[in-house]
N, C-alpha and C positions, 0 to 999 in steps of 0.2 A: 700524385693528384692529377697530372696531366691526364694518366692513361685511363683510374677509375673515376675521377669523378669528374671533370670538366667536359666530357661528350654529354654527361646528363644535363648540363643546364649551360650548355654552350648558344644554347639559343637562346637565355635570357640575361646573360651578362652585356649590362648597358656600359661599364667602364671597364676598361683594360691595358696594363700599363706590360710593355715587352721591354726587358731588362740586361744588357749583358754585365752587370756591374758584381762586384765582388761577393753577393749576398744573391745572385740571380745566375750565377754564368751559363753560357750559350743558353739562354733560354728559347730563345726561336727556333734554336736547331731542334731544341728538345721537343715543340711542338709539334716541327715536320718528321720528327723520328715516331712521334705518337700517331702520325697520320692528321694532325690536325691544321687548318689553312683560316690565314685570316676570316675569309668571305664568308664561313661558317658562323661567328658573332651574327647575328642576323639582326641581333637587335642594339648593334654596339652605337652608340651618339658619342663616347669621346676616347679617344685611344692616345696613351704617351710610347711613343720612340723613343731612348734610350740609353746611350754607351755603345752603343751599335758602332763597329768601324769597320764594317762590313758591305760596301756600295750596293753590291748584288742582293744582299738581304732587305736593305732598307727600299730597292726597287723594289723589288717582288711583294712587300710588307706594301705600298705607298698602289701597286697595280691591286693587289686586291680588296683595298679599301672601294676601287670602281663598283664594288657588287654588295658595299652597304648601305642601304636606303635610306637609314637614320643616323647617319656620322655629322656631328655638326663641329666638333671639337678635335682637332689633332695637333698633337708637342710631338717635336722630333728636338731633342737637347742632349746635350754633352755628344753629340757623333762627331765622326770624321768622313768625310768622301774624298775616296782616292782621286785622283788625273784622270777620270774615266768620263765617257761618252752619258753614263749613269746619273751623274749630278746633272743633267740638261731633264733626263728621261723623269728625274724624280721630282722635277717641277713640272713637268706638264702631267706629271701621275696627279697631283694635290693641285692644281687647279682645273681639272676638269671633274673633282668631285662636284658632283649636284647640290649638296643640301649643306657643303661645309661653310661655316659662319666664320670660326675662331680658328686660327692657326697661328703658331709657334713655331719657330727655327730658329734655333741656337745649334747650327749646322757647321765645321770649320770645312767647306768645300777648297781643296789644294788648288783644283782650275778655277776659282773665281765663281760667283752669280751673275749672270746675266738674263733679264730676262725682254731681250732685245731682238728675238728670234720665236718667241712663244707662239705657238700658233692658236691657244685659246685665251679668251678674256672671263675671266672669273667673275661671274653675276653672282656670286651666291656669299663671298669671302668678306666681313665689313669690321672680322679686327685680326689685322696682319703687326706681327712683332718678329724682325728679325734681326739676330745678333750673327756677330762674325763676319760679315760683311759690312766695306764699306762703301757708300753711297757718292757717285756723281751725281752732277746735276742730271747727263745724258740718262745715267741710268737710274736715276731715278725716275726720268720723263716715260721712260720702259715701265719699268715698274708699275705708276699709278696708270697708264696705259692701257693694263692688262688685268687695273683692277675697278671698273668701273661703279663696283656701287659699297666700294671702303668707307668706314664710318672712322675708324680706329687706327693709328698708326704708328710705331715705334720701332726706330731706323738710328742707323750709325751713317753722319755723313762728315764726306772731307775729299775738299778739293784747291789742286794748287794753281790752275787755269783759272780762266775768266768766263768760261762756257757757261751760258745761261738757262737755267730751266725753260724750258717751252712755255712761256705763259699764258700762249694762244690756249691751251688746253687747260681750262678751269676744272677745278677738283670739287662739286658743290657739296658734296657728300660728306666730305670728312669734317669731322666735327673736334676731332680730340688728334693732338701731336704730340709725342713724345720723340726731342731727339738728342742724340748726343754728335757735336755738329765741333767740326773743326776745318772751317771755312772763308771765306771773307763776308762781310755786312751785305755786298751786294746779290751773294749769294744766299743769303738769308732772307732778304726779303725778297727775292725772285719766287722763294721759296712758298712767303707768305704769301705775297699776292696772288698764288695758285687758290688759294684754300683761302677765299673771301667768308665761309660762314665760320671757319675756327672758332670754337667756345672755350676751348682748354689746352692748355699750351705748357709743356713744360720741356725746358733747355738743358743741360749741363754742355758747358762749352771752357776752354781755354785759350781759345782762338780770336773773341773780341771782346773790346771792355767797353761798355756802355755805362752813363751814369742816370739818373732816372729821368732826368731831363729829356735827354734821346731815347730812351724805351719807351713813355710816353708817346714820342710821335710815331714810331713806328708802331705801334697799336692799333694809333687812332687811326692811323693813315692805310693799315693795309689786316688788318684785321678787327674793325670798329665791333663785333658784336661777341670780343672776347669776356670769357667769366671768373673763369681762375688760371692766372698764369704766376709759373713756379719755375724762377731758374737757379742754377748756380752758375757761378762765374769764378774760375781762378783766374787771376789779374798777376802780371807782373808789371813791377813798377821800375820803370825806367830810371827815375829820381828819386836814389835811397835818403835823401836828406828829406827832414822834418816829413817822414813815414804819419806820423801820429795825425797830424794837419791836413795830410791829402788826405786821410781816407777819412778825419771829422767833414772836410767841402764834398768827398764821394757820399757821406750819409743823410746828409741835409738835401742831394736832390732828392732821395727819396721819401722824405721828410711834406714834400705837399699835399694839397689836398685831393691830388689825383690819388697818390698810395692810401693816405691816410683816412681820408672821412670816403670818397669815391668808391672804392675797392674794400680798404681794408687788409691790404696789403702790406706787411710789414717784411722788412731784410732783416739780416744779419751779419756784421763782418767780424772776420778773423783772421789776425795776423798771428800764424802758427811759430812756439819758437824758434822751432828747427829751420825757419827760414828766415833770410832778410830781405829778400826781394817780393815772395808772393804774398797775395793775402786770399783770400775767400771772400764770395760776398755769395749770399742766398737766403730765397725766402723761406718763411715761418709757413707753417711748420717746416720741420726738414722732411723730406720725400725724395731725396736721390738715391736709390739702389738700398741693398738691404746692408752694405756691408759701412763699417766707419772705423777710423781710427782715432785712438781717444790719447791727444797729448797736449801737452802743455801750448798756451798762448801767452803771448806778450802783450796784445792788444784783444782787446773785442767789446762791442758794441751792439746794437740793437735799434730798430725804432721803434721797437714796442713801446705805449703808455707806460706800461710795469714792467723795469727790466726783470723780473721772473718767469714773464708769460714765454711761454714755446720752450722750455729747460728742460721738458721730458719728451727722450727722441724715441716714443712710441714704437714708429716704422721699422728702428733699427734693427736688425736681428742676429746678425753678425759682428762682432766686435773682437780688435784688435787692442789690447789696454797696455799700450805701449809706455805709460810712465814714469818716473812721477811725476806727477803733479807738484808742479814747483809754487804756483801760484793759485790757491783755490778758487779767489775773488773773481778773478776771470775764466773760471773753469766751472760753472754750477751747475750744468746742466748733468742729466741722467740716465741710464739706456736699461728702462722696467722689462722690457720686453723680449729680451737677449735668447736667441735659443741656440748659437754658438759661439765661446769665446775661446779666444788665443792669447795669451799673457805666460810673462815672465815672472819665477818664484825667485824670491818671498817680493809680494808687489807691497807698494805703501797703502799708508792709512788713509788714503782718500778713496781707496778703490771701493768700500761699502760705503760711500757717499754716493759717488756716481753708479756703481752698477750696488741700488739697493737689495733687489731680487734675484734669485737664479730658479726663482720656482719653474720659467719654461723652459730651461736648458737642456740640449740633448747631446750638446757636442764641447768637449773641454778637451783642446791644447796647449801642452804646457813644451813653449820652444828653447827654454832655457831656464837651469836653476842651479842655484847655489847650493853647496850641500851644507846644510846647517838644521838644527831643528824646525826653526819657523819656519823653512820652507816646510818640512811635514807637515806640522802642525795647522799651516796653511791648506795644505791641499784636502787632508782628513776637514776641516771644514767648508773650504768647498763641494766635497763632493756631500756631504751631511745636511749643505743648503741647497743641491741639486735632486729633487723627488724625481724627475722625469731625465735624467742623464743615461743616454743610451750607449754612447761613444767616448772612451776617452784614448789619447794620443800623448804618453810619460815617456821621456828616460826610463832607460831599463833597471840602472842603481836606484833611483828613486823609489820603481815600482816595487823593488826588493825589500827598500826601507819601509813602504807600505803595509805588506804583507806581516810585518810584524807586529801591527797594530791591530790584527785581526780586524782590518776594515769590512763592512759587507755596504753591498747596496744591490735593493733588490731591483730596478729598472737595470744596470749594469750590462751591457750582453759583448760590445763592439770594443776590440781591444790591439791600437798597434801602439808594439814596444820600438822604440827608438834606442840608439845612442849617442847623446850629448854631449856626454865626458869624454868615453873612452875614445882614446885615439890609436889603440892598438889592436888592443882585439874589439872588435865590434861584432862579433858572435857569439850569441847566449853557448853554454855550454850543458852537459847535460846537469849536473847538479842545479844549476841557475833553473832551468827547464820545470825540475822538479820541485823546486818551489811554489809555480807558479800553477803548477797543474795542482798540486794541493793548497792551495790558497783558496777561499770563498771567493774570491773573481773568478778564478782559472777554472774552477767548477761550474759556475753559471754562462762562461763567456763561450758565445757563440760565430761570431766573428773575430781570426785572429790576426793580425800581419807580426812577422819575427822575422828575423836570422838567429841562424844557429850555427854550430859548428860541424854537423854529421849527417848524413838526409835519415840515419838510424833516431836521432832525437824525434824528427818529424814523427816518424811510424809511432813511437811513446806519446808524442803529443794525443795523434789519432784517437789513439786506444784509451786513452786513461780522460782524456778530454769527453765524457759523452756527450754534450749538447753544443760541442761543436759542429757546424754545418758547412763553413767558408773558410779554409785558410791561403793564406798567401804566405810563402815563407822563400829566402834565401837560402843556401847552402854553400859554407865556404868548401867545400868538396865540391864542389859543381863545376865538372872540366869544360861544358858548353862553350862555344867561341863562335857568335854570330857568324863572325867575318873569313871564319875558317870552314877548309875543304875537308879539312883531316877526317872529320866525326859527319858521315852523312848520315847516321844518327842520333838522337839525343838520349845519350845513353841516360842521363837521371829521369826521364820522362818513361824511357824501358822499362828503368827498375822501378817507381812506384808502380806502372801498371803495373807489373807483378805480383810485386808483393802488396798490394794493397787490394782487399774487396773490388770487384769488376763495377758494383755501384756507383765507383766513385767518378767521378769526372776529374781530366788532370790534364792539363794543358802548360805551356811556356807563354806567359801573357810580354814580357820582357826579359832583355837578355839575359839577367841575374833572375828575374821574379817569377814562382814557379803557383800559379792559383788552383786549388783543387776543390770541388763541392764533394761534401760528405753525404750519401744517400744512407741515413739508417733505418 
């Protein structure tokens, strides 16, 4: 595609996302081997960065975004930047774009962010979201310094001093905060009093406990023309006696007319059973991140009117269904909207209570299972309720037991086999091998991760697998050794170049893990 058809309409692709992930590898190289350069998109407005842990790539990708007119959107997520001079270069590359609005960084930079040294101020940037880093007051006084006409903001802050944000430098701009903030109170509201027009505010902290009495004032006091504010709060409780009392006096502050008729603002607490000290306290609906885990409580409570209201957790999309569910009465809520779940076979009969739907699931892991029929019988019904399941993640004995059901499912493509049980051999072998490749999965499955016993199995998979495109596979024959001088080549990366079609791409992504893309 690269070489015939992407020169023909390279000048009208408005979105383009560059990829080194297991279903993409080296794709940027692949670009520059085709002869083609970001700056050529002519008409690009939003570009995702991607798995990229390549500094020098993501520079040269971030300098020739300078020569697109129309870029208003740019994700750089899941990278790494090495200890290099490049993580400085690649922030003044993205804030000296002209026309960019919307930017994303979910960056893990080794030397740290700072943008304390910047020598541009970005007029054009007004929704900045960055993860992996975390936030001083100093440097965040940097930060909004450099970002003068931010509307939007969602930051990670934590600090163990008492340095104070610059408050002389008012923020009037920003309108919306998102933080996850692990700080003292003073630093909190140093925080707020920057950003006197706040309208929307939302917290997740572990670092102070407020009861509604005091979030109240701080509000009114330092961001009076807020509109929806949304926190969570895990609280540990110093005084394990009469648990139940302190947190009925923690729910009644939020109980007044400020939450209640004012706002419209309802909490919710929960005291989880795997603990005895912490509890949870957050508002309705839930909106903290996409991921939850779903286990048993001892206590919870609500100030909803009707303790039913806010039981279905919408937003959620990622779900870990760690239980059972010991106690349903305190457990009702729901998660309709699941599009990846992780859970243990055979789970209990609450679990089509709470997660009613799997219609948009595209990712099932299964992290541990008992071998017995139910678990079968369970999983052949999960996937039977999953239409849109793209990805699944089994034990490998499992997968075996599978295959004898004559399972099919036609979304099916993304397939790593694990081993749960075996504690000896944990390489398929080739008989195992051959099962799978004649199985209705192993025929449609187009992404695979394995270990095997042979790198000769691999070459079988290749071949008999047709529409596979991505494999990632181990080899227990794999004499590689990082840390060793002996092998100044990597002799199993030799031989599949060899013996394998020149098509293919074949690299060592990890010291055991060998990723190849299939060109057919």
């Amino acid at each position: 595609m690269c070489e015939q058809y992407l020169p023909l309409i390279i000048d009208q692709v408005s979105s383009l996302c560059l990829s080194d992930s297991e279903e993409t590898p080296q794709l940027p190289e692949l670009l520059i081997h085709y002869g083609l350069t970001i700056d050529e998109f002519t008409h690009l407005r939003s570009l995702l960065i991607q798995k990229i842990d390549s500094s020098n790539t993501i520079f040269n990708i971030t300098s020739d975004c300078f020569y697109l007119p129309y870029l208003t959107h740019l994700k750089i997520i899941e990278c790494h930047v090495a200890n290099d001079k490049n993580s400085h270069q690649i922030i003044n590359n993205i804030w000296r774009l002209p026309r960019l609005k919307h930017c994303t960084l979910d960056v893990i930079f080794e030397d740290g962010l700072t943008f304390a040294e910047l020598p541009i101020i970005s007029t054009s940037i007004e929704y900045l979201l960055i993860k992996n880093v975390i936030f001083s007051s100093i440097g965040l006084t940097h930060l909004l310094n450099s970002t003068s006409y931010l509307q939007h903001l969602c930051i990670q802050f934590g600090q163990s001093s008492n340095a104070e944000l610059d408050t002389r430098h008012i923020i009037p701009s920003i309108i919306s905060l998102k933080l996850n903030f692990d700080g003292s109170l003073a630093a909190l509201t140093n925080i707020l009093q920057s950003m006197p027009n706040l309208q929307y505010f939302t917290l997740e902290t572990s670092a102070i406990n407020l009861n509604g009495n005091q979030w109240k004032e701080i509000l009114n006091d330092y961001i009076p023309k807020i509109k929806i504010f949304r926190f969570l709060m895990k609280v540990l409780s110093i005084e394990h006696n009469n648990m139940e009392e302190q947190l009925d006096d923690l729910l009644k502050t939020f109980q007044t007319s400020f939450w209640l008729q004012d706002h419209q603002w309802f909490i919710r607490c929960d005291w989880p059973q795997h603990t005895k000290k912490v509890f949870i306290v957050y508002t309705l609906p839930y909106c903290f991140g996409n991921s939850c885990g779903v286990y048993s409580n001892r206590w919870s409570k609500s100030t909803c009117p009707n303790a039913h209201d806010y039981n279905s957790y919408n937003r959620v999309t990622n779900v870990l269904y760690k239980g059972p569910i010991d106690n349903s009465s305190l457990y009702r809520r729901c998660y309709p909207g699941i599009h990846r779940l992780t859970l243990r076979l055979p789970f209990d009969n609450k679990f089509w209570t709470i997660i009613p739907t799997l219609d948009h699931l595209t990712s099932l892991e299964v992290i541990e299972t008992r071998e017995n029929s139910q678990s079968e019988l369970q999983l052949k019904n999960l996937l039977n309720r999953a239409p849109r399941l793209e990805f699944l993640c089994i034990d490998v004995t499992l997968f075996l037991l599978l295959t004898q059901l004559n399972i099919t499912h036609s979304s099916l493509r993304r397939l790593h086999l694990k081993h749960y049980r075996a504690k000896m051999n944990r390489y398929m072998n080739a008989t195992q091998c051959s099962i799978l490749t004649d199985s209705l999965i192993g025929r449609q499955c187009e992404v695979l991760r394995i270990r095997v016993e042979n790198r000769a199995i691999v070459l079988d998979l290749v071949r008999t697998m047709h529409n596979l495109r991505a494999l990632k596979c181990e080899c227990q024959d794999d004499i590689w050794n990082n840390n060793s001088l002996l092998f100044s080549k990597d002799e199993l990366i030799e031989w599949f170049r060899r013996v394998l079609p020149e098509k293919c791409s074949i690299r060592r992504q990890e010291p055991r893990l060998i990723q190849m893309w299939i060109n057919r």
